[in-house]
N, C-alpha and C positions, 0 to 999 in steps of 0.2 A: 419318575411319574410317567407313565405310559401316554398316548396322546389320546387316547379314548376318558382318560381320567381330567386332563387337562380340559377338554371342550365341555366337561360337564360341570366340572368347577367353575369355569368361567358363564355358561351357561346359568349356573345357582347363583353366582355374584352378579348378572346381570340383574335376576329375576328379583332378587333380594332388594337391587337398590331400586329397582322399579315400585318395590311392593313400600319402603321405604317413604319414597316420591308421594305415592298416592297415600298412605298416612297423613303427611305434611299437609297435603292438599286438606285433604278431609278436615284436618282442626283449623284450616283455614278458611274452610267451606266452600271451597271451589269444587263441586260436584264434577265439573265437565272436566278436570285434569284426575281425578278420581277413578273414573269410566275410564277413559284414556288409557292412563296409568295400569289399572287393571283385565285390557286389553291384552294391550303390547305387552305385559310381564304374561301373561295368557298363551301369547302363540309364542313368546320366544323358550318359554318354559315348556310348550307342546313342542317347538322341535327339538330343544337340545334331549330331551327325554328321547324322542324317537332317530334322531342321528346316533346316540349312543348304543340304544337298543339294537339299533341296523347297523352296525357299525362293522362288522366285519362283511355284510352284505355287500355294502357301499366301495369298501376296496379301502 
């Protein structure tokens, strides 16, 4: 596995268990870990998409 293929899997397992996280929350009805939750899976999911895209740019 190439390292561009790595940081995006890891990337998608991030986002997954964020997205996860905020589930949980939800049937638990914590609104404010929800928001959160679907944040931070939000921008970590916007950069591993755009480090991979840029990825030969980047070096």
């Amino acid at each position: 596995m190439d390292a561009r293929r790595g940081a995006f899997a890891l990337v998608t397992l991030v986002t997954a268990i964020m997205a996860i996280r905020g589930l949980v929350a939800f049937r638990n009805g914590d609104l404010g870990t929800v928001g959160r939750q679907l944040g931070v899976g939000g921008i970590v999911l916007a950069f591993g998409i755009g480090l991979v895209r840029h990825w030969d740019d980047i070096g």
